[in-house]
N, C-alpha and C positions, 0 to 999 in steps of 0.2 A: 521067543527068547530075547527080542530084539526092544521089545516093548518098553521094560525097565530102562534100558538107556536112552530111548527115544525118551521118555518121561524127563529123565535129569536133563538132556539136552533144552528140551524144549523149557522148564522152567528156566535155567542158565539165560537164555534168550531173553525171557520175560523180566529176567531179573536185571539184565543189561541194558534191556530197554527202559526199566523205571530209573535204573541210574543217570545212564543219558539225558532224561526228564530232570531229573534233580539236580542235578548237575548245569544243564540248561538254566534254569529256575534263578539256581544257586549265581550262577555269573551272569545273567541279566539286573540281580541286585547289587552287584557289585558296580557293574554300569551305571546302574539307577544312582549311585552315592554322591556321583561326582557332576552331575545334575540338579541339584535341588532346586525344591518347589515341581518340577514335574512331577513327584508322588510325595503325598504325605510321609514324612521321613519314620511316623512309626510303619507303614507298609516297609517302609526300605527296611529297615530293623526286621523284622516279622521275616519277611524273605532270606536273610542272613541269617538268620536260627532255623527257619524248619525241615527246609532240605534240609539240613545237617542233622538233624534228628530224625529223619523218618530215616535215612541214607545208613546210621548208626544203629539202628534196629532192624535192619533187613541186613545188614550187614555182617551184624554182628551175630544177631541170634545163628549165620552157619557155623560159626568157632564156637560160641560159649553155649548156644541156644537160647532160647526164650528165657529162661529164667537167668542165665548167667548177663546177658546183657542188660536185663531189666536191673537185675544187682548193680551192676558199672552204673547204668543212669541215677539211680536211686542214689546209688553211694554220691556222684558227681552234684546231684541237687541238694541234697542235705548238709553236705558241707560247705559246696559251697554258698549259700546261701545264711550259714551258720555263720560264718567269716565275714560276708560280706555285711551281716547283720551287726556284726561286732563293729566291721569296720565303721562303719555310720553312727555308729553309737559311743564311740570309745577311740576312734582315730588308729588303733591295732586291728590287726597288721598291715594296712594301705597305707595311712596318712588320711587325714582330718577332709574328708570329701561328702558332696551328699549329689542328689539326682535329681533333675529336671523330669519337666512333666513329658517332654517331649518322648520316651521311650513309653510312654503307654504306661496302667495300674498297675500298682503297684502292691507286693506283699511284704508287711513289716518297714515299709521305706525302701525294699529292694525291688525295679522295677522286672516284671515276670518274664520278660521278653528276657532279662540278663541272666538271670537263674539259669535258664534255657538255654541264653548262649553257650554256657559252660558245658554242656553234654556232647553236641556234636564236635566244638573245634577238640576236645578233650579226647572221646573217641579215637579221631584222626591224628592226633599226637603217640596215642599210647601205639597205635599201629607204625604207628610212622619208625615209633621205636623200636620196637618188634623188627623191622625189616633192617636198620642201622645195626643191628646187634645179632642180625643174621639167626634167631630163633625163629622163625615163624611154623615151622613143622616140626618144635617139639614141644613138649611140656614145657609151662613155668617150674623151673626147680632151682637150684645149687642158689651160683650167685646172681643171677637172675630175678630174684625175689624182692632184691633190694637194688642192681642197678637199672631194671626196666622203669619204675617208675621214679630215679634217678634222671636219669635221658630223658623220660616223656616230660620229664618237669620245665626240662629247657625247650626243648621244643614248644611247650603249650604256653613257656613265658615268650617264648620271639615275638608269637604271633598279639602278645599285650604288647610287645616294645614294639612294635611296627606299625601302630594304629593307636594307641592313646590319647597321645596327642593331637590325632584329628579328630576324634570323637569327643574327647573334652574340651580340650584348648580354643581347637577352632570351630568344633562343632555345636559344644556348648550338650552335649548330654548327660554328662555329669559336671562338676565343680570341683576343683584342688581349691579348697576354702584356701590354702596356705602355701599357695604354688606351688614350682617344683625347680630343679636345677634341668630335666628333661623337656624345655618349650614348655615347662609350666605344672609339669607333672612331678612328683615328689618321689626319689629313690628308694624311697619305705615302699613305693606302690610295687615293686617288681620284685622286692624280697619277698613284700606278705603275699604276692603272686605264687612266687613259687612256692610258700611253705606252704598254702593251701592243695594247689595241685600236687605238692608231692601226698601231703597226706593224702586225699582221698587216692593217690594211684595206688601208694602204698595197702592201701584198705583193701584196694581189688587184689593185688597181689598175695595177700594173704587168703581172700577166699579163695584165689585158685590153683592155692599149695594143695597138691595131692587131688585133685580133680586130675582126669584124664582130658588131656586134647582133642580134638577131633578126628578119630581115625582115618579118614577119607581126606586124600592128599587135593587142596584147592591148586585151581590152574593159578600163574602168575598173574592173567589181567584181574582174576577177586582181588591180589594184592593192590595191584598197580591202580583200581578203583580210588581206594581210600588217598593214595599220593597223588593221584589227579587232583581230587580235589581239594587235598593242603595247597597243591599247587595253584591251582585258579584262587585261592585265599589270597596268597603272595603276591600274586597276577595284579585282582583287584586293587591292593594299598598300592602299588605303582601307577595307578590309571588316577589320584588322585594329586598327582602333579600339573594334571590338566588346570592352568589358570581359570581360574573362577571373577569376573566380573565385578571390580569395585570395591574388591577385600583384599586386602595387602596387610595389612596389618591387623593383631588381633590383642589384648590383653588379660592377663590372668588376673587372679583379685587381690592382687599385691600391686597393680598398677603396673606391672613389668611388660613390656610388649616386645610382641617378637612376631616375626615377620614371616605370612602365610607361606609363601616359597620355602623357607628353610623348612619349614616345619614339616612340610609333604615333600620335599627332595631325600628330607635325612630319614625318614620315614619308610621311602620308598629303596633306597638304600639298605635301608635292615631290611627290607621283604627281598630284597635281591639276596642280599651274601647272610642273612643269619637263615632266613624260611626257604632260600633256593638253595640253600646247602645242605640243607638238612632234606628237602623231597630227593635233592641228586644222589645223598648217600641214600635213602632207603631203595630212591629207583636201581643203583648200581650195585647194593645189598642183595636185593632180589633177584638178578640176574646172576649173581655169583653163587646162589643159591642153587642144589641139584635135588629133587622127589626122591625122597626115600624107598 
């Protein structure tokens, strides 16, 4: 009689253990960022996408199952990639930017590692949301349908506004051809942000009107999984205030310059109070949370 539960136990285990690993994985590249030239920066890149993806399919498939998560991934690369294809080509809805070689090949001019990025931090947004909004053991339904992927939309844009401008400005993996008012970065870039992640969340939301949840009540640390790891996100863009050697200053291609400190202080600042506020309400969500 005893067998069946030893079984779920024992996978539980198994499954905490590959999180832990990915997780691991996940915040050694974050380290790695503020380092360079120690590893090729597309390794660093590579490292910041895959745990988040493999994490979102083990993760995910216990809520939605295999097909339902594969649906969220799919829906998350096809559009965004749709967008971002636009954006490149048409300056909607980002602003007028294009991509260095430095992120690795590239499909259509969107390099693949980026497509990618979009899956796992997307993921860990929409949950994050789930937990702020205190639905995590019930159905998507009512008004739900339209404010969860509302709330994920800000949440999945903090984590753009908290890193952009290291990754462009000072790190040079993409280009604001036309600057920006943001250290270089253009205010168009965080609206066509969020209209794209709201659409695709909205996309999920609609497939999983009238689908049933998963009967079987998950313990809180499955939750507290996915807000660990927004967390270590937030963690990392802070660890990038570490002075880097010789770079003080950097400029955009409007010849405007502006100075490496501000740009990883105010940076690190959004991962504190926009991304540390939003893991504290999902963490303090879930605890206020009781098993049906």
């Amino acid at each position: 009689m005893n067998k069946p539960v030893e079984s779920v136990a024992s996978k539980r285990v198994k499954t905490t253990l590959v999180f832990w690993a990915l997780l691991s994985v996940y915040a050694a590249a974050r380290i790695l960022q503020v380092f360079p030239g120690k590893v090729p920066i597309f390794v660093v890149v590579a490292l910041h996408v895959l745990p988040l993806i493999v994490f979102a399919l083990i993760h995910g498939a216990t809520i939605y199952g295999t097909r339902g998560i594969v649906t969220f991934l799919a829906i998350c690369l096809v559009i965004g990639n749709i967008f971002e294809n636009l954006g490149i080509r048409t300056g909607f809805p980002f602003g007028h930017y294009y991509f260095t070689d430095l992120m690795g090949p590239k499909l259509f001019g969107v390099p693949i590692l980026l497509g990618l990025a979009y899956l796992g931090m997307a993921y860990l947004s929409w949950i994050v949301a789930h937990l702020i909004l205190r639905n995590v053991r019930s159905p998507l339904a009512g008004s739900h349908d339209v404010t969860l992927p509302l709330v994920a939309g800000f949440i999945m844009v903090a984590w753009d506004f908290s890193q952009d401008p290291v990754w462009s400005t000072f790190m040079h993996l993409w280009i604001w051809q036309q600057g920006g008012a943001y250290f270089g970065v253009p205010v168009s870039n965080f609206l066509g942000w969020y209209l794209t992640v709201y659409v695709f969340y909205q996309l999920f939301a609609f497939y999983l009107r009238g689908r049933p949840a998963n009967p079987d009540p998950l313990p809180a640390s499955y939750w507290q999984q996915a807000v660990l790891f927004y967390a270590v996100s937030a963690a990392g863009n802070i660890l990038v205030v570490i002075p880097r050697v010789g770079l003080t200053v950097v400029s955009d291609p409007t010849g405007t310059k502006w100075k490496v400190s501000d740009i990883t202080r105010t940076c690190a600042l959004v991962s504190i109070f926009a991304m540390g506020a939003f893991a504290l309400l999902a963490w303090t969500g879930l605890a206020d949370q009781k098993p049906k």
